[in-house]
C-alpha positions as CSV (number, residue, x, y, z in Angstrom):
1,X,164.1,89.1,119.8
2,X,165.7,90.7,116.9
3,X,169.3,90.6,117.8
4,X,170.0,87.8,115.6
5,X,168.3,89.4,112.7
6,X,170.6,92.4,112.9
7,X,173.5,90.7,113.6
8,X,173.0,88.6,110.1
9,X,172.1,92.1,108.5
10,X,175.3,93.6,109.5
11,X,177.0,90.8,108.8
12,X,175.7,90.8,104.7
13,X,176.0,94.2,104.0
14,X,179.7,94.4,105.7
15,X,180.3,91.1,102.8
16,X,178.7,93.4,100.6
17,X,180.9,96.5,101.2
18,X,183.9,94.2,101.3
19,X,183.2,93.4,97.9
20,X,182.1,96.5,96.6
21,X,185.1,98.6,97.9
22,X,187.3,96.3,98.9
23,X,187.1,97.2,102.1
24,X,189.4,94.9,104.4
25,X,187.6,92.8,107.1
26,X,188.9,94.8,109.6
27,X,188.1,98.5,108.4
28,X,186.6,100.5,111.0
29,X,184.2,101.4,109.1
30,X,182.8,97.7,109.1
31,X,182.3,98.6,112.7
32,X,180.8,101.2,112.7
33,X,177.9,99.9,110.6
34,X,174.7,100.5,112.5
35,X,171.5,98.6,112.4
36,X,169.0,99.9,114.8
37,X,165.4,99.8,115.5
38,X,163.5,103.3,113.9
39,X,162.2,105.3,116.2
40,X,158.3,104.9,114.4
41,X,157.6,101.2,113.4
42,X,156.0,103.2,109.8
43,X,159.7,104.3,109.4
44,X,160.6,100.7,108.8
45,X,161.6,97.3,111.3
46,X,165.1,98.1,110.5
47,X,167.2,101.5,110.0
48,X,170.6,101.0,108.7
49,X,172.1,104.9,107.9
50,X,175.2,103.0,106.0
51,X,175.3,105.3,103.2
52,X,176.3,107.8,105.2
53,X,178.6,106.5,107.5
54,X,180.4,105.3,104.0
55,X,180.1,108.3,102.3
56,X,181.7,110.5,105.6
57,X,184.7,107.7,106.0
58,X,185.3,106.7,102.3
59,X,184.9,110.3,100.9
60,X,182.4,109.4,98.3
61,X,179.0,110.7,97.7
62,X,175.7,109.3,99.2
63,X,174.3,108.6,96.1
64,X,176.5,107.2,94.6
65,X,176.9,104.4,97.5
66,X,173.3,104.3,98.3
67,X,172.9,103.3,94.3
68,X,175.8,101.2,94.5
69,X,174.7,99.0,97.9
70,X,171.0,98.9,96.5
71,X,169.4,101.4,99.6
């Protein structure tokens, strides 16, 4: 099952946005952060569109958080 899997990746990259931007624990955009299952296993076991969920709610560019969180 992969629940567990995406609840530990969700929980890591919301530590890692927390650090990053000093986002506080209990930003909505921490709960917003999807991790979902692509629809085309080539696509990836994982999809995690965080860069732009960031970019839309912290008004900063997509490449400039995608470089910063490492996607």
């Amino acid at each position: 099952m992969i629940l567990p899997v995406q609840r530990i990746v969700r929980t890591r990259i919301a530590e890692a946005v927390t650090g990053l931007y000093g986002v506080a624990a209990d930003h909505p955009v921490l709960a917003a952060i999807a991790v979902d299952i692509p629809p085309r296993r080539p696509l990836g076991d994982l999809a995690v569109p965080l860069a732009f969920e960031l970019a839309r709610r912290l008004r900063k560019g997509v490449e400039e958080i995608s470089s910063r969180i490492g996607c």
